[in-house]
RODO-2510 file (C-alpha; in nm, 4 decimals, decimal comma):
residues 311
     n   res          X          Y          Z
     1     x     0,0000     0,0000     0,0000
     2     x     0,1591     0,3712    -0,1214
     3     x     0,2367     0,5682     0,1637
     4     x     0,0066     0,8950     0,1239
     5     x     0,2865     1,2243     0,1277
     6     x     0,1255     1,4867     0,3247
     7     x     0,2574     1,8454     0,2142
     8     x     0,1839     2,1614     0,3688
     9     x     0,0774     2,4496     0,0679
    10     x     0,2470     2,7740     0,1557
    11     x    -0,0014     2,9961    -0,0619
    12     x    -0,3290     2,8375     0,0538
    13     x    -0,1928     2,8670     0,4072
    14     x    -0,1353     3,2162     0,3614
    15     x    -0,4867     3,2430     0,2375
    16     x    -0,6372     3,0715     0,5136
    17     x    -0,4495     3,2873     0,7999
    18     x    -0,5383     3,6179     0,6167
    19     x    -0,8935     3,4872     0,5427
    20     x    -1,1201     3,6626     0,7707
    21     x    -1,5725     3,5916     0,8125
    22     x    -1,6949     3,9576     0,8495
    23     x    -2,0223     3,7873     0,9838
    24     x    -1,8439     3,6544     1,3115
    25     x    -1,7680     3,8134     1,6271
    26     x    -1,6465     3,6189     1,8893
    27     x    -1,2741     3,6946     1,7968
    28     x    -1,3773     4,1141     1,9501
    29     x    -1,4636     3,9326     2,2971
    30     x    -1,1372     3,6799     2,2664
    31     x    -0,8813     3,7826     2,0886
    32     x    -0,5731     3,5898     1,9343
    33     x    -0,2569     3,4827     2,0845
    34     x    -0,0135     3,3077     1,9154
    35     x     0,1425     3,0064     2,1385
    36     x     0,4226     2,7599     2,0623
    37     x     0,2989     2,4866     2,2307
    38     x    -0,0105     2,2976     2,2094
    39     x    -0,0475     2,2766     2,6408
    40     x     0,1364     2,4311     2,9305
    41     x     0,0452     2,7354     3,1713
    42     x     0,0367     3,0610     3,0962
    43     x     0,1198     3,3770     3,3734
    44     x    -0,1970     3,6252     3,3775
    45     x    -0,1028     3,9570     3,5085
    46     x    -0,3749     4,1423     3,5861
    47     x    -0,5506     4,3028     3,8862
    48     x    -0,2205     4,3238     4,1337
    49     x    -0,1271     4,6040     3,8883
    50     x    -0,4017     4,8204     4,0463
    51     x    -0,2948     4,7102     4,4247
    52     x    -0,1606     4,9844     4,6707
    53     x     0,2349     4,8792     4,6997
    54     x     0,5533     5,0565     4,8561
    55     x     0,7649     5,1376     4,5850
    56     x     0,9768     5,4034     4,7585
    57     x     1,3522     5,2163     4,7861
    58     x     1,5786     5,3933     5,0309
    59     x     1,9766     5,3856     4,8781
    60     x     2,1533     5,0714     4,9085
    61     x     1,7714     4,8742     5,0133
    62     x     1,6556     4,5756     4,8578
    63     x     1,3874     4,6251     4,5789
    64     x     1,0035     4,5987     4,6386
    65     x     0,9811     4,2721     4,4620
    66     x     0,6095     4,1422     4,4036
    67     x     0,5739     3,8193     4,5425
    68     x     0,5408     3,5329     4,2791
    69     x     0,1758     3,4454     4,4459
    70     x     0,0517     3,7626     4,3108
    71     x     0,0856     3,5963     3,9634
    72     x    -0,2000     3,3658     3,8721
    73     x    -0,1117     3,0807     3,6524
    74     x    -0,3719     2,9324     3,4007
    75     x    -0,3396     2,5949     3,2550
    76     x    -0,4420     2,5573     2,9030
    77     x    -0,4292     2,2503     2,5984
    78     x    -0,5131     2,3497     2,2268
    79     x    -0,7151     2,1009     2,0489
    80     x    -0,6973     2,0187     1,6968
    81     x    -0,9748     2,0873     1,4674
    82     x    -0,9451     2,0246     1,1007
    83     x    -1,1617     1,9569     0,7726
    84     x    -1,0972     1,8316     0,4218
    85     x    -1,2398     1,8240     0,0773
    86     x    -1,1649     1,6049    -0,2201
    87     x    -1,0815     1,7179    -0,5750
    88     x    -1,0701     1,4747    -0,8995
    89     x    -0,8315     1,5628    -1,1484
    90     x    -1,1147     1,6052    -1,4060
    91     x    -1,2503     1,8922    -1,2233
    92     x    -0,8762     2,0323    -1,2536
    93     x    -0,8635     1,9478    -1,6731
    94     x    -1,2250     2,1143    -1,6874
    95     x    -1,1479     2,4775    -1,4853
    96     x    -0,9450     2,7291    -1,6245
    97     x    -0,7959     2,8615    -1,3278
    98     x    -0,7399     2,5586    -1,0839
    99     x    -0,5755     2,7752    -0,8778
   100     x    -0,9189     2,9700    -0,8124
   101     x    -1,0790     2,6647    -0,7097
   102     x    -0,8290     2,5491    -0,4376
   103     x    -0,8359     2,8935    -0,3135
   104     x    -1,2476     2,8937    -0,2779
   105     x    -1,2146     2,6081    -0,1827
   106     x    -0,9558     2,6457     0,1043
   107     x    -1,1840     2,9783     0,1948
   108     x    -1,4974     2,7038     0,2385
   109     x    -1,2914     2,5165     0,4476
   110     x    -1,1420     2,8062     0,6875
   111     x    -1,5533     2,9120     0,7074
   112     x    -1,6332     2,5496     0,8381
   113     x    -1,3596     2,5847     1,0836
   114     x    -1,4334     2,9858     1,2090
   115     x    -1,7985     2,8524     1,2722
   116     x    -1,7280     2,6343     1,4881
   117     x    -1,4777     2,8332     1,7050
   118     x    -1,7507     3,1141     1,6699
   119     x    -2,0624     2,8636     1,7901
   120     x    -1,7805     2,7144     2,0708
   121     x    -1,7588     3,1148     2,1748
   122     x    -2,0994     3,1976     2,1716
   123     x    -2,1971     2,8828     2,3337
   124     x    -1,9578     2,9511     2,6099
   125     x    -2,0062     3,3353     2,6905
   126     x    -2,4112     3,2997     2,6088
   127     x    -2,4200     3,0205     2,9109
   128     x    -2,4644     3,1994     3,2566
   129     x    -2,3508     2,9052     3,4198
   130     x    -1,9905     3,0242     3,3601
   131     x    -2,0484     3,3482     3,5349
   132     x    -2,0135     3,4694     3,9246
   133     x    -2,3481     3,5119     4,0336
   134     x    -2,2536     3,9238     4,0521
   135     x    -2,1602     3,9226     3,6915
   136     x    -2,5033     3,8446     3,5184
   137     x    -2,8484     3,9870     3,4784
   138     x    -3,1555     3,7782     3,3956
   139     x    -3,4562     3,9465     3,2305
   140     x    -3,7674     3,8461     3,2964
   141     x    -4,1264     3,8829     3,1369
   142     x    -4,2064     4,2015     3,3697
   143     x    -3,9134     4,3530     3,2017
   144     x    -3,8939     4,1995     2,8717
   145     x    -3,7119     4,4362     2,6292
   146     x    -3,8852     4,3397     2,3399
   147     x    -4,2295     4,4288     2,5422
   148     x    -4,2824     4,8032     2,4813
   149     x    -4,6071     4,8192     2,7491
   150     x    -4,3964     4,7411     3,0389
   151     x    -4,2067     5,1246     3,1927
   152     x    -3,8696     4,9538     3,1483
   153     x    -3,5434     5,1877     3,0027
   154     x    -3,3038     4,9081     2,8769
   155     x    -3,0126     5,1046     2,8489
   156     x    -3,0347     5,1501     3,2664
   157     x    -2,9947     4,7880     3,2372
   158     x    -2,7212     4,7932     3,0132
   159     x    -2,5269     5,0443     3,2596
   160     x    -2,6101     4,8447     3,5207
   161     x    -2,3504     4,5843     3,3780
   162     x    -2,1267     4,8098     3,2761
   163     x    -2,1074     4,9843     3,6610
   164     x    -2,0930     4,5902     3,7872
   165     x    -1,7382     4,5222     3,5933
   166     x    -1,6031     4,8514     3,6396
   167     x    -1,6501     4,7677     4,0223
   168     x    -1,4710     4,4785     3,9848
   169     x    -1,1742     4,5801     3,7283
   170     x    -1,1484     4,9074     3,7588
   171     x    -1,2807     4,9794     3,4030
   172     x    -1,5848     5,0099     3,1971
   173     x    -1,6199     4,7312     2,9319
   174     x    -1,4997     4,8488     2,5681
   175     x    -1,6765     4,5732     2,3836
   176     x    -2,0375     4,4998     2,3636
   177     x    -2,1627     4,2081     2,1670
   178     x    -2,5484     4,1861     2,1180
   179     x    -2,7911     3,8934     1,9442
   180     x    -2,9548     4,0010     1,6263
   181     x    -3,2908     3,9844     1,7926
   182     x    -3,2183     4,1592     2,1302
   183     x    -3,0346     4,4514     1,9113
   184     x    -3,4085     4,4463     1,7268
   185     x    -3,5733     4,5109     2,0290
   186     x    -3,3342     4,8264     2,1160
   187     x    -3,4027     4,9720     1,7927
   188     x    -3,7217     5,0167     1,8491
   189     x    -3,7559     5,0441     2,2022
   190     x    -3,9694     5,3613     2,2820
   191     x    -3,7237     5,4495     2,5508
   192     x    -3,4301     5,4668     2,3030
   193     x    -3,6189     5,6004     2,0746
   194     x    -3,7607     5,8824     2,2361
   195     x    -3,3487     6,0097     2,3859
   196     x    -3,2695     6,0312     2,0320
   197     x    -3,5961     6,2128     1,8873
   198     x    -3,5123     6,5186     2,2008
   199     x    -3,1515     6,5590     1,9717
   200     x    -3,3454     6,5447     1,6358
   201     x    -3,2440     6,1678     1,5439
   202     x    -3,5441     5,9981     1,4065
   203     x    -3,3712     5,6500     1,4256
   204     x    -3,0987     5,4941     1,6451
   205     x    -2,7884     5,2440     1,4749
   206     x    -2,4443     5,0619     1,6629
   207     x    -2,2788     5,3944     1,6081
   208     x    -2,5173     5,6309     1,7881
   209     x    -2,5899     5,3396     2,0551
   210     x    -2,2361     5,3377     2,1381
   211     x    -2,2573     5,6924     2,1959
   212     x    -2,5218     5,6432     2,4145
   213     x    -2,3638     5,3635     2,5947
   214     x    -2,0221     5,5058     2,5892
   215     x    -1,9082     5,1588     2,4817
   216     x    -1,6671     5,2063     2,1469
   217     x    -1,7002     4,9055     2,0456
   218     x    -2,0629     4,7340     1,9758
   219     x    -2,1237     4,4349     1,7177
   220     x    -2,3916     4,2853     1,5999
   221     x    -2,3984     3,8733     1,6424
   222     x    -2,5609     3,7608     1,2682
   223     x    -2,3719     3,3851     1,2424
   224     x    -2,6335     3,1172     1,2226
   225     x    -2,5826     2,7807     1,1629
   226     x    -2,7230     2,4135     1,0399
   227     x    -2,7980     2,0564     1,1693
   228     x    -2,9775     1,9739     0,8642
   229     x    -2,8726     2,1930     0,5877
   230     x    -3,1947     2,3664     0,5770
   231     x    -3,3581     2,5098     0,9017
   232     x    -3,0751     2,7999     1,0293
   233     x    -3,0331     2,9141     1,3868
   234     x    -2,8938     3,2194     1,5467
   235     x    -2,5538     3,1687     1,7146
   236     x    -2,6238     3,4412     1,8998
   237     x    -2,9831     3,4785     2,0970
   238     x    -3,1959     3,7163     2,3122
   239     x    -2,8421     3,8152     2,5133
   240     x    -2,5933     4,0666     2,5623
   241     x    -2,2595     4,0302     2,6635
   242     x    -2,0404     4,3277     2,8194
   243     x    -1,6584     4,3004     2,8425
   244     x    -1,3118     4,4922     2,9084
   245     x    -1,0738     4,3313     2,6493
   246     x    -0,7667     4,4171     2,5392
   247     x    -0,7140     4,5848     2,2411
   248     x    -0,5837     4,3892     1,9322
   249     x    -0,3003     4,5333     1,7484
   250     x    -0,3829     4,3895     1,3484
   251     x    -0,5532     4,0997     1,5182
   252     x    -0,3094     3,9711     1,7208
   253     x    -0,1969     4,0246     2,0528
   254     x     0,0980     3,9045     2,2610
   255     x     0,0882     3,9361     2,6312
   256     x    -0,1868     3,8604     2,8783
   257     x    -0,3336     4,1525     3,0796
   258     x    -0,6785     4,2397     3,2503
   259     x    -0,8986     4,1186     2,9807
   260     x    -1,2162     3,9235     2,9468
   261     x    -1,0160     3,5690     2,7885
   262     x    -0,7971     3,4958     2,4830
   263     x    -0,8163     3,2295     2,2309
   264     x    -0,4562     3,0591     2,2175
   265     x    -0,3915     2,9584     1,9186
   266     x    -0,0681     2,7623     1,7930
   267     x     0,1589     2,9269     1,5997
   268     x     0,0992     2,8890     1,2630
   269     x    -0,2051     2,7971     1,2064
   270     x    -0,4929     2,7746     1,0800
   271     x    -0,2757     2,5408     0,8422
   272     x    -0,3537     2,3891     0,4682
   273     x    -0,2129     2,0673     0,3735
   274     x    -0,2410     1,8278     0,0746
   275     x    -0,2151     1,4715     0,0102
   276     x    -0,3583     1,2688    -0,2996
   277     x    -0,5581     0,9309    -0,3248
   278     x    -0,6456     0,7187    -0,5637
   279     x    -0,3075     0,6751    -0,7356
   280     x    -0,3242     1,0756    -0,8003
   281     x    -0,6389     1,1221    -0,9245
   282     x    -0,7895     1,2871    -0,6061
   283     x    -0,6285     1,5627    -0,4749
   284     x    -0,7176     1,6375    -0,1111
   285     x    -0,6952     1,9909     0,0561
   286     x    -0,7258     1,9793     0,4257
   287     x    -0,7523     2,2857     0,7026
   288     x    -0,6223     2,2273     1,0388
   289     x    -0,6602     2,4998     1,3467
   290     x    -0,5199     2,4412     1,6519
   291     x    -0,6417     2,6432     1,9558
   292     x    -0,8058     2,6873     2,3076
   293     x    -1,0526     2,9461     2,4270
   294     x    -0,9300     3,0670     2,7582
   295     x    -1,1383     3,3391     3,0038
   296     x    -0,8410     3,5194     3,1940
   297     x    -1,0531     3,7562     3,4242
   298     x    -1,3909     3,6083     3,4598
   299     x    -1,4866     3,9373     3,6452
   300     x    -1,3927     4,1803     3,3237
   301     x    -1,7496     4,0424     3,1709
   302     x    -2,1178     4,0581     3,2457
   303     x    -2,4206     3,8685     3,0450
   304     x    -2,7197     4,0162     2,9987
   305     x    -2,9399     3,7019     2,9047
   306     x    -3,3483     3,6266     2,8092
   307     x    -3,4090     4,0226     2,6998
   308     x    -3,7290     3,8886     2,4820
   309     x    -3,9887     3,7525     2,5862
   310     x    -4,2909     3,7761     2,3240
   311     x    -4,0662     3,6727     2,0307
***
């Protein structure tokens, strides 16, 4: 039996680390950190940066040196997550540009992959389970948001959160990432409505919300997904998630600070290999990521969760 020859493809590896889903958001709550190795701890520094200390040192004195248990130590292991299609060598004699098709192809693949890191995100940040009980708000029907009869103001809500981590971090979230059907609801909430009509704005939008919010950075959660290749779900529901994270510098970042979590991800990768079958007739391209989805400072977010109730 031929021993299949497995060979990594510089230029569709490029394309699938450049390739980006505009739809997806989960990266703005967790963003990337490159890692060498697939498990291991990592040092969080964090909140003993805001902790009263002595730093005056008298000549010829000893430093003020931080003790080492002021440094919190998270354990972490990346999992492997790939996919693969199958080309025949017809299809390659019959297309023009073959090229073209291994690169749509690869960008299909990279898709598959990103949705499933984005569901695994939402999943995890959507579930109040993984929050301290101070650190999440659940709506109920007397205070639906989508129920425009009951004397409710949302955005007092939303600052509740926002008051809630600042408490705790010592800083106002700078992200805010909403479900399509909750941001519905604050579009056309009377209450919004009516702060925007007193300045002579007869509707509201992310940018003028933020405004509003004073969060700079607001987005929309649109990804839906398939079990059956038919019916689509919202990633994203009736929630709202607050959160300090770090800013990205070009989408990547390379040091751990007082931030909501991280997605580790091993240098890299994502990855595109080939290999052929079939005595060369099939040519198979194959995307491999390798990462973990980390929450650093559990306290730097706050969910926001059921906000409709009649749809």
């Amino acid at each position: 039996m031929a021993t299949e020859i497995r060979l990594i493809d510089p230029i569709l590896t490029s394309i699938a680390q450049e390739y980006r889903n505009p739809g997806f958001v989960g990266n703005h709550l967790f963003p990337v950190v490159t890692v060498n190795k697939r498990k291991g701890k990592i040092p969080v520094f964090g909140k003993q940066a805001f902790v009263e200390r002595d730093t005056v040192r008298a000549i010829r004195s000893k430093s003020n040196r931080i003790s080492s248990n002021d440094i919190e130590y998270l354990d972490f292991e990346m999992i492997e997550r790939d996919v693969e299609v199958a080309l025949d060598y017809i299809e390659e004699e019959e297309m023009a540009d073959f090229l073209e098709v291994e690169r749509q192809a690869t960008n299909e693949l990279v898709d598959i992959l990103l949705l499933g890191r984005e569901k695994q995100i939402a999943d995890y940040v959507q579930n109040p389970n993984n929050y301290p009980a101070s650190m999440k708000m659940e709506i109920t029907a007397t205070n639906a948001f989508d129920d425009y009869s009951k004397n409710v103001d949302p955005i007092l809500k939303i600052r509740e959160g926002l008051v809630a981590v600042r408490q705790k971090i010592s800083r106002y979230p700078n992200v805010m990432v909403i479900g399509e059907s909750t941001y519905r609801a604050l579009m056309f909430h009377p209450k919004i409505l009516d702060k925007f009509k007193a300045v002579g704005i007869a509707k509201t939008n992310t940018q003028i919300l933020s405004e509003l919010l004073e969060i700079p950075n607001i987005y929309i959660g649109l990804g839906v997904y398939t079990t059956n290749g038919s019916d689509f779900v919202d990633i994203w529901g009736d929630n709202i998630v607050l959160a300090y994270v770090e800013e990205e510098d070009k989408g990547k970042t390379s040091r751990m600070g007082i931030s909501f979590g991280y997605l580790l991800q091993k240098k890299g990768y994502p990855e595109v290999d080939t290999y052929f079958e079939n005595g060369g007739k099939i040519k198979v391209i194959r995307a491999t990521d390798t990462y973990a989805i980390l929450t650093t400072t559990p306290e730097a977010g706050f969910l926001i969760y059921n906000t409709n109730h009649l749809s």
